[in-house]
Each structure stands twice: as structure tokens, then as C-alpha cells.
C-alpha positions as a Markdown table, in Angstrom:
| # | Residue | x | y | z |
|---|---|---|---|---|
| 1 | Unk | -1.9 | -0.9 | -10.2 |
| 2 | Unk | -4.5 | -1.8 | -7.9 |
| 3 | Unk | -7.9 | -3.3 | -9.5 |
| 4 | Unk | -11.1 | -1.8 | -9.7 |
| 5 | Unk | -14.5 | -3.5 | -8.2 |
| 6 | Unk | -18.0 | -2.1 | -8.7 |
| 7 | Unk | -20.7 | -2.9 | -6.2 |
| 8 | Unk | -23.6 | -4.9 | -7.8 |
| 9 | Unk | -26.4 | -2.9 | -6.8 |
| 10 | Unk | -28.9 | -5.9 | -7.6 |
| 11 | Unk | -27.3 | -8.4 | -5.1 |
| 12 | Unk | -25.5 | -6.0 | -2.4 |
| 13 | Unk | -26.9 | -4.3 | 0.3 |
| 14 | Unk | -30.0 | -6.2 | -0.2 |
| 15 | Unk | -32.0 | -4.3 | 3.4 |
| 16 | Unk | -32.2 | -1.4 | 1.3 |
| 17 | Unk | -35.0 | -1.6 | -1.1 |
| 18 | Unk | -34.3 | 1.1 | -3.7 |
| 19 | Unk | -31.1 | 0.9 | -6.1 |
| 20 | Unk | -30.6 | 4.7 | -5.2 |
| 21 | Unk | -30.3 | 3.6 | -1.2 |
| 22 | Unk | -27.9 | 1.1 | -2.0 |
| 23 | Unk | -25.8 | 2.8 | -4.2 |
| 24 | Unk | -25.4 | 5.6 | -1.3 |
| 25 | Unk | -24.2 | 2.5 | 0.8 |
| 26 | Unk | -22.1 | 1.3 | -1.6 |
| 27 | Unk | -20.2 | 4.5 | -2.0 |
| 28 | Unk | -19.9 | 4.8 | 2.3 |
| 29 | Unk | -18.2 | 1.6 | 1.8 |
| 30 | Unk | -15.3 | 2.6 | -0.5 |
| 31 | Unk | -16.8 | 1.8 | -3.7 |
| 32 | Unk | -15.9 | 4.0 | -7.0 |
| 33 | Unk | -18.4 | 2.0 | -9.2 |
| 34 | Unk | -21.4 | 0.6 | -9.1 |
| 35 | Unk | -23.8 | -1.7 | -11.5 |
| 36 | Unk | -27.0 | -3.9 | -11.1 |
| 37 | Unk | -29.5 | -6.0 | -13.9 |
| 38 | Unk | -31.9 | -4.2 | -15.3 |
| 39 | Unk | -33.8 | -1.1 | -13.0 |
| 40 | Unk | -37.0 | -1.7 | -13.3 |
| 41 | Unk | -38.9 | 0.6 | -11.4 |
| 42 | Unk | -35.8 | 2.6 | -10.9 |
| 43 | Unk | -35.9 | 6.2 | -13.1 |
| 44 | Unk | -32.9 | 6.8 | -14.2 |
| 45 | Unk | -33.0 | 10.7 | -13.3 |
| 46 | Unk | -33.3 | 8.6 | -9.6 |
| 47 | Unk | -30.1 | 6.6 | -10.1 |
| 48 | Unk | -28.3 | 9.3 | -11.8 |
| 49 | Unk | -28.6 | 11.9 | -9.0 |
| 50 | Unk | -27.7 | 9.6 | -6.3 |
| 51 | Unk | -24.3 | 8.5 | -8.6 |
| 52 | Unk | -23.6 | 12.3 | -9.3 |
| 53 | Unk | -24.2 | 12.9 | -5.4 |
| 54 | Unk | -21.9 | 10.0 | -4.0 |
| 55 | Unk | -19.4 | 10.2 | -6.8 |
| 56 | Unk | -19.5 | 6.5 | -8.4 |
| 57 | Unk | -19.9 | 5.6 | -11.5 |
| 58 | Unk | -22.5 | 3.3 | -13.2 |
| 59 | Unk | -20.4 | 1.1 | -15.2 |
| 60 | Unk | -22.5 | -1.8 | -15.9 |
| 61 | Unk | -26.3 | -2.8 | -16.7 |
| 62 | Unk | -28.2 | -5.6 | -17.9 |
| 63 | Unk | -30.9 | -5.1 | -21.0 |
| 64 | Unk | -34.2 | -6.2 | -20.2 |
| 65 | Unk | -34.7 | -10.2 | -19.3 |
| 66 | Unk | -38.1 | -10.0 | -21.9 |
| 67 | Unk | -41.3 | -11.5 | -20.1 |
| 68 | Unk | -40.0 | -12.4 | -16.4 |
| 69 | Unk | -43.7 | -14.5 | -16.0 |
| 70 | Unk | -43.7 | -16.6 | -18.7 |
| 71 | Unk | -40.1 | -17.8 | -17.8 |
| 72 | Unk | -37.5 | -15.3 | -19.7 |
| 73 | Unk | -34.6 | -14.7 | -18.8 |
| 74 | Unk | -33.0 | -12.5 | -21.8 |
| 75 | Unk | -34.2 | -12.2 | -25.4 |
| 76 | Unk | -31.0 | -12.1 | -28.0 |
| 77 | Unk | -31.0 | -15.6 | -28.9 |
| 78 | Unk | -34.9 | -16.8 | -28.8 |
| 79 | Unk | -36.3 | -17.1 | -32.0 |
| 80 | Unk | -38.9 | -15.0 | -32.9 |
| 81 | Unk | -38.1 | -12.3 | -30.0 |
| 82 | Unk | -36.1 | -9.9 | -32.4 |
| 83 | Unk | -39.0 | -7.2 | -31.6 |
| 84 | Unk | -38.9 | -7.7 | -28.5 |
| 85 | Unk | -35.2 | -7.5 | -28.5 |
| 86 | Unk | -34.6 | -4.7 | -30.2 |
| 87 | Unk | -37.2 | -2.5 | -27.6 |
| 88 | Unk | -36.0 | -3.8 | -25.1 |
| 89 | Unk | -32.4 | -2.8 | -26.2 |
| 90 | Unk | -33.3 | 0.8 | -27.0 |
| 91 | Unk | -34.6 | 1.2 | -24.0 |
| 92 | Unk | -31.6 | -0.2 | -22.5 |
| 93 | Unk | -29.8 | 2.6 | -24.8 |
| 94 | Unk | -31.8 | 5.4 | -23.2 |
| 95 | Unk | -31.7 | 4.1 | -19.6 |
| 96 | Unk | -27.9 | 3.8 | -19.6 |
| 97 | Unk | -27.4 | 7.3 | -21.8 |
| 98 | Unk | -29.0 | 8.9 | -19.2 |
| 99 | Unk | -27.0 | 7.7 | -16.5 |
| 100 | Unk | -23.5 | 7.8 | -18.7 |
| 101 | Unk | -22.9 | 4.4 | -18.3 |
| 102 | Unk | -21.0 | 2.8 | -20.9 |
| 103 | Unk | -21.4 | -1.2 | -21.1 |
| 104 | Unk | -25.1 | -3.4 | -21.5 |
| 105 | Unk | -25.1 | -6.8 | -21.1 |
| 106 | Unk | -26.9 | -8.4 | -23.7 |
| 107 | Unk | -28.9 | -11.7 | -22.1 |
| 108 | Unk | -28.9 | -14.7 | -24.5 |
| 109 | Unk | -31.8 | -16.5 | -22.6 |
| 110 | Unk | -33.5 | -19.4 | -22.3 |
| 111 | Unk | -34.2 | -22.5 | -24.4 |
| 112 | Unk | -37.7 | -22.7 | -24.9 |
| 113 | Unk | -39.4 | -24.9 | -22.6 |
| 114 | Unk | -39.9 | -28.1 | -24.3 |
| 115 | Unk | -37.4 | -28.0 | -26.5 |
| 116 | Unk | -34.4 | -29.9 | -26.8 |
| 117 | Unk | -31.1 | -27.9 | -26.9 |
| 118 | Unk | -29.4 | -29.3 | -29.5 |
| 119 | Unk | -32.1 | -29.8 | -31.9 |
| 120 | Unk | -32.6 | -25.5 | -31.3 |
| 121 | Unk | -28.8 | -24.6 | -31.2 |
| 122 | Unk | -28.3 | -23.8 | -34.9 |
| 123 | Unk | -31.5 | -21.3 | -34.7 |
| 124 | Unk | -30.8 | -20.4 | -31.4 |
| 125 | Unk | -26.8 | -18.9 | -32.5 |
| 126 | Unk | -28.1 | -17.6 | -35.8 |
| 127 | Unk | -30.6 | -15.5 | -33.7 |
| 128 | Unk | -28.1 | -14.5 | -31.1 |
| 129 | Unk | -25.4 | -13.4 | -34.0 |
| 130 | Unk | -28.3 | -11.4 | -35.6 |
| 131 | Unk | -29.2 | -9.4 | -32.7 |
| 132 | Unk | -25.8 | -9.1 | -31.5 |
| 133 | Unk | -24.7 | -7.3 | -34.8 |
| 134 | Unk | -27.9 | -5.1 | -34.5 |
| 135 | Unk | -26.6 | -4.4 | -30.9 |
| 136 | Unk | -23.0 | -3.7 | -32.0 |
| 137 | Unk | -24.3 | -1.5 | -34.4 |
| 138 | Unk | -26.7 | 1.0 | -32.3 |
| 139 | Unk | -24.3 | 0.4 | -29.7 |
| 140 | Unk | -21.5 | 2.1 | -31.4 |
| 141 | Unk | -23.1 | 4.9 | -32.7 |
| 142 | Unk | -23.7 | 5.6 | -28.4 |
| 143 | Unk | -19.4 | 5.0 | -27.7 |
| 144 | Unk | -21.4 | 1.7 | -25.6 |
| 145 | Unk | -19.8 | -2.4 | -25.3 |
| 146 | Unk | -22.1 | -5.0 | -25.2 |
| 147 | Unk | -21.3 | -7.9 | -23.2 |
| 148 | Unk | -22.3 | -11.1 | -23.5 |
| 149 | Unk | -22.3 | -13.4 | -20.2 |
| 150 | Unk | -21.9 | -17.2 | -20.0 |
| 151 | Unk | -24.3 | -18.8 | -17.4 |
| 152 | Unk | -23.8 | -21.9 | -16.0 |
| 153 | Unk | -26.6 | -24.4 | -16.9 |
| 154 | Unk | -25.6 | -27.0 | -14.1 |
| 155 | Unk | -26.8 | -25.4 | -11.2 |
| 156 | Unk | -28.3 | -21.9 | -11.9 |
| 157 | Unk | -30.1 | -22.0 | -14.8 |
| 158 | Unk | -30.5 | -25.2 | -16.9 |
| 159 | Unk | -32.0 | -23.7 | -19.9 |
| 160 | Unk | -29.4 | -20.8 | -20.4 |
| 161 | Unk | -28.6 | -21.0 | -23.7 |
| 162 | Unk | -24.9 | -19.1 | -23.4 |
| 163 | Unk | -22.9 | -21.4 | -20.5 |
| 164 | Unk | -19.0 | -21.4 | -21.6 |
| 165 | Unk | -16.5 | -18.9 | -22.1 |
| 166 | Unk | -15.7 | -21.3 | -25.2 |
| 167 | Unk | -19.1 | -20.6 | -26.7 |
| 168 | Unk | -19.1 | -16.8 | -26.0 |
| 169 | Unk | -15.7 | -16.7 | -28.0 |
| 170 | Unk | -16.7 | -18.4 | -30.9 |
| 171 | Unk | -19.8 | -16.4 | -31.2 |
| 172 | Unk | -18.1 | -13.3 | -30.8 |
| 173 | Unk | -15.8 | -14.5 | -33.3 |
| 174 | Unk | -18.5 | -15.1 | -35.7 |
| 175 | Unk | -20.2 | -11.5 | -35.0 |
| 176 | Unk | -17.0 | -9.4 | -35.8 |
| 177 | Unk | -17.7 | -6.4 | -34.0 |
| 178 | Unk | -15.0 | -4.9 | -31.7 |
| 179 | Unk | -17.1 | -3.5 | -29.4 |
| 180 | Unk | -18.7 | -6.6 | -28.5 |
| 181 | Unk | -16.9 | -8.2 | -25.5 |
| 182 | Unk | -17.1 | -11.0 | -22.9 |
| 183 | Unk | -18.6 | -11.4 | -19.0 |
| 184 | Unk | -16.8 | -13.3 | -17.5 |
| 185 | Unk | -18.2 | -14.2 | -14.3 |
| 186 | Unk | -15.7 | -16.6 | -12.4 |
| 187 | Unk | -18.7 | -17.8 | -10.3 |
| 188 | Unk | -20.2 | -19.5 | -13.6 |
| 189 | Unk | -16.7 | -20.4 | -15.0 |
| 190 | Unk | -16.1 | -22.4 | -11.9 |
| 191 | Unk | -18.8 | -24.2 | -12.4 |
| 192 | Unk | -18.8 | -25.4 | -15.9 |
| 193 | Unk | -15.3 | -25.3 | -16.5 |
| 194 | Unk | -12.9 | -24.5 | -13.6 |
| 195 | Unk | -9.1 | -23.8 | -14.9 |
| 196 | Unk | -9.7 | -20.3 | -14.2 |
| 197 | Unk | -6.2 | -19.4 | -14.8 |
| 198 | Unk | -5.9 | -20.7 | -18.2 |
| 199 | Unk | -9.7 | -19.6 | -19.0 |
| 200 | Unk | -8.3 | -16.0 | -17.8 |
| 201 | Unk | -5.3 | -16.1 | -20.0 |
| 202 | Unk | -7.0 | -17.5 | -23.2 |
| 203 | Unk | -10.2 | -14.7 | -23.2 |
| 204 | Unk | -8.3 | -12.3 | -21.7 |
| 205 | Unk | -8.1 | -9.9 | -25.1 |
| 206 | Unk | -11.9 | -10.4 | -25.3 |
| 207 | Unk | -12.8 | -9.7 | -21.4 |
| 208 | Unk | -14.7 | -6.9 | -21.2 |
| 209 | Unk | -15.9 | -6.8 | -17.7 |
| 210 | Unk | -15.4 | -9.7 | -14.9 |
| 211 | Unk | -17.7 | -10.7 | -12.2 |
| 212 | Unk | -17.1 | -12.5 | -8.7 |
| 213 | Unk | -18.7 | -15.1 | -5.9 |
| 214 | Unk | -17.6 | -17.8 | -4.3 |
| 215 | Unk | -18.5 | -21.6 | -5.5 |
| 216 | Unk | -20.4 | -23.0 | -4.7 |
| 217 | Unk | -22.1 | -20.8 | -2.1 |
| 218 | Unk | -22.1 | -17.4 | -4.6 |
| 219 | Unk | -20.9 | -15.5 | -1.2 |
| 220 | Unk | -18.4 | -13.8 | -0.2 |
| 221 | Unk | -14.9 | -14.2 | -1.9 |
| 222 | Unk | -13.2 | -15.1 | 1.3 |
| 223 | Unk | -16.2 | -17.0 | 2.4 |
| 224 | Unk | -15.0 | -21.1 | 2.7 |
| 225 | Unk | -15.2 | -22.6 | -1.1 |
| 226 | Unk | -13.3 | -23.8 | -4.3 |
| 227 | Unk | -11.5 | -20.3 | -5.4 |
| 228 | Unk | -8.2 | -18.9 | -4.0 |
| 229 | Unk | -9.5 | -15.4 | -4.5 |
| 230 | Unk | -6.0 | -13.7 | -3.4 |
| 231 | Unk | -4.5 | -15.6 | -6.1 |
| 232 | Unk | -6.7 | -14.9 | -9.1 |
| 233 | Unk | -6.8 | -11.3 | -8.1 |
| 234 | Unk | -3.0 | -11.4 | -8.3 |
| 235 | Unk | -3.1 | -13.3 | -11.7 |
| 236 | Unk | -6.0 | -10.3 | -13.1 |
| 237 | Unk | -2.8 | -7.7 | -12.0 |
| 238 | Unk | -0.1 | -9.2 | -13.5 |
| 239 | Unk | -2.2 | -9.9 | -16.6 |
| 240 | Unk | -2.7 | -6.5 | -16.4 |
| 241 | Unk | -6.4 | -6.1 | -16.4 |
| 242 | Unk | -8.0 | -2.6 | -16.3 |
| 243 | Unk | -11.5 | -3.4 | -16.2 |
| 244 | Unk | -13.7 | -3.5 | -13.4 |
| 245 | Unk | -14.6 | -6.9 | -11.4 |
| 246 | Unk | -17.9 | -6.7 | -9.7 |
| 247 | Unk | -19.0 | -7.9 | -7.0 |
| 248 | Unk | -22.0 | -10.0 | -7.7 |
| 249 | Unk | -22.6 | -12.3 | -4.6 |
| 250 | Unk | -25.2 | -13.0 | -1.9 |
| 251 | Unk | -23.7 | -11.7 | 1.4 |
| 252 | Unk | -23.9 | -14.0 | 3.8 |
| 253 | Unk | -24.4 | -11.5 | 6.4 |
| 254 | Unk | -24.3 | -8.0 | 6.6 |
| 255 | Unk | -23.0 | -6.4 | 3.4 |
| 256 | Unk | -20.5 | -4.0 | 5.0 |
| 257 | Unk | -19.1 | -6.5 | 7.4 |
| 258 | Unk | -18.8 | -8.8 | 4.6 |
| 259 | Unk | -16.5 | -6.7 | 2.9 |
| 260 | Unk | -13.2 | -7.6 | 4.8 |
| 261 | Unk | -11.9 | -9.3 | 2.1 |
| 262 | Unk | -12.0 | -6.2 | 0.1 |
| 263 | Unk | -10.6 | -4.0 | 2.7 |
| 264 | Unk | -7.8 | -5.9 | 2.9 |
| 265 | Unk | -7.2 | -5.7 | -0.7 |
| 266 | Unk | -7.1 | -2.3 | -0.3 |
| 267 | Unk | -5.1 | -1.8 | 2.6 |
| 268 | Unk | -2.5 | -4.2 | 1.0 |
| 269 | Unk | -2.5 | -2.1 | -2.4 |
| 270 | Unk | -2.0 | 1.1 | -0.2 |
| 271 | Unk | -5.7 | 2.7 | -1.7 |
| 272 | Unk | -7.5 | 4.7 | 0.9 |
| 273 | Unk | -10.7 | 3.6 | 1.9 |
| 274 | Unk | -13.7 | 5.9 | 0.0 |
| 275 | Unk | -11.1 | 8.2 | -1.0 |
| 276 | Unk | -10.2 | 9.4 | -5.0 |
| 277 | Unk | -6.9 | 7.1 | -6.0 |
| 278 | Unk | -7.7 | 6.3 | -9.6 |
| 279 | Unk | -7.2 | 2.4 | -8.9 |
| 280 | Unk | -10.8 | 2.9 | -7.2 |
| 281 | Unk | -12.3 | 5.3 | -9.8 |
């Protein structure tokens, strides 16, 4: 069965400035699905009508990053930011309700500035296992997965506090709630940790949503770099994956002339361009 991919509203189609605008591009491009980072300044009535208009889902959005000018980047594993955490998740809640999508990814954040990360790591994984069973919780009640994402701390962000898919497991492991599950974006997987194949095989029961960009440009997948894309797109079939894979790169060029790489996929997999087959719903 062909895979699914969901346009990441936040980094495609970047000439358009509203999320609405560029979720109406994505769907003229063949896309089924669609998700982005947190909508600010987006109402969801906005986003909903276009997604009910084009026909794509909303399958994925990110809870609030917390206080963008004082440096945060995510809330669930800061000390002293469970308030802000939990408003910031029920708003989340009420955002993605409204616009039926089902999964919120659930930022860890930042070490503080100043502080060293191992002398905060105990604190810092007690307070992300607190909030993330508070999350679990609310987030069952909605039929919603939250997803936890591991950043890579080597080139993007060197105070993420969540940066393998190691230390996503064993947190999860530690939460125990089933509808917790793990982002894996092979952009930051790369990067910290490369054997993709065996990192896609170990996590694959906990993978709830998988992301894509080339390293170490974060472009297209076909663009030159590290990642045989038409092999770990082969290896997500036979493993049987039924989740979406968004795209979440900086086009290098146009969006839609970027997207030969997906077209191709397509073509190959015998799915119609824009058209209804389920392996694009």
C-alpha cells in the first residue's frame, strides 16, 4: 500500500502568508493531509473551512512553544511551567477539536539558559513525565495521541532537552500511556544518531507520526545529501507503516516544482495525482 504524506503547512509553500492559502496549495498539489506548529493567528473556523473546502485532513499540530521572546521553545519538561503547560495544552485541545484533528505534539523544550544539562536532567524528565501523563489523560478523554519529538541538539537547537529516539522511548516507557507515541523526524535522527534503518525497526511499535528533510540541508528529499530517500520509503512499506510522513523541509525553490520526488512516488505506486485513492487520504 502506497504511504501517506501530509504537507507541513508551517514550512511549505512559504510565498503564501496565511496557513488557509497554503493549505489550498497544498491540496492543488496532490496532497490528502496537511499539518503545521502551532496557528497562531490562524482561527481555527479559518483553517477548518479551507480543509473542509479542499478536502484534506489536518492530521497533525504542535501545542504552544510557551514565551517565543524569552527563548521557549515548548513547555512539558521546564520546571515550574506546568501552568503554563497545561493552558497552553487545552487550548491546543480546543484548537485541534475544532478542526478534527487527532494528534498534538507535545514540545519538551529548552534547558534553561544557564544551566547545565545534566545537573537539570533528573528535574527536567520528572517534569516532562508529569505533564505527559496529564496530557495522556485529557488527551484520551478527546480520542487524541500526543507525540513527543526528538530534536537534535547538534545543529538545530542546542538546548533541546528531548534529542534521541532512545530518550523518547524510555520516557514513554516510564509514562505508560498508550496513547502517547513517538515523532520521529528522520531529519533529527540523522543527525544525532544515523542508522535509520535499525532506529526505524527498533521504535517502530511506538512511531506515531514520522517527519522528513534532507541532511544536512533540511530540503528536498531528492535534494543532494546523506539519506537514500527511495530506500527508506521502501523500508516504511515493507515495515508496514500506516501513518502519515510529513513533509517538513525548506524548499529550496519553488514548492510545487520541488515536489518531483513525490510525484514520482506516486506515479510509481500507481496513485493519481489529487485524486481520492485511500493511500493519499
Amino acid at each position: 500500500m502506497a504511504l501517506r504524506f501530509s504537507a507541513n503547512l508551517s514550512w511549505l509553500f512559504p510565498q503564501l502568508p496565511a496557513l488557509p492559502e497554503r493549505l489550498e496549495a497544498a491540496a492543488a498539489a496532490g496532497f490528502r493531509a496537511a499539518e503545521a506548529a502551532w496557528p497562531a493567528g490562524c482561527p481555527a473556523q479559518a483553517l477548518r473551512t479551507a480543509a473542509e473546502r479542499a478536502g484534506v485532513r489536518i492530521v497533525l499540530l504542535n501545542a504552544p512553544p510557551g514565551d517565543q521572546e524569552a527563548g521557549e521553545m515548548g513547555l512539558a519538561a521546564v520546571p515550574g511551567r506546568q501552568a503554563a503547560f497545561r493552558q497552553g495544552l487545552a487550548a491546543a485541545v480546543q484548537y485541534a477539536r475544532a478542526v478534527s484533528c487527532p494528534r498534538i505534539h507535545l514540545m519538551a523544550g529548552r534547558v534553561p539558559l544557564g544551566a547545565d544539562r545534566a545537573a537539570v536532567a533528573g528535574e527536567m524528565e520528572a517534569t516532562f513525565i508529569e505533564n505527559l501523563r496529564y496530557a495522556a489523560d485529557l488527551l484520551a478523554q478527546e480520542d487524541m495521541i500526543g507525540l513527543v519529538e526528538p530534536i537534535n541538539n547538534r545543529i538545530t537547537d542546542p538546548r533541546y532537552f528531548l534529542n534521541t529516539p532512545h530518550q523518547a522511548a524510555a520516557i514513554l516507557e516510564k509514562v505508560g500511556r498508550p496513547n502517547l507515541k513517538l515523532q520521529l523526524d528522520l531529519f533529527h535522527c540523522q543527525i544525532m544518531d544515523g542508522n535509520l534503518s535499525y532506529n526505524l525497526e527498533t521504535y517502530f511499535p511506538l512511531i506515531g507520526h514520522i517527519q522528513i528533510a534532507q541532511v544536512p540541508g533540511r530540503h528536498e528529499p531528492d535534494s543532494p545529501g546523506e539519506l537514500n530517500f527511495p530506500y527508506i520509503l521502501e523500508l516504511l512499506e515493507s515495515l508496514g507503516y500506516t501513518g502519515y510522513i510529513g513533509c517538513e523541509y525548506a524548499p529550496k525553490g519553488d514548492t510545487l516544482e520541488g515536489l518531483g520526488w513525490l510525484r514520482s512516488y506516486w506515479e510509481s505506486r500507481g496513485v493519481q495525482h489529487g485524486g481520492t485513492s485511500k493511500a493519499m487520504e
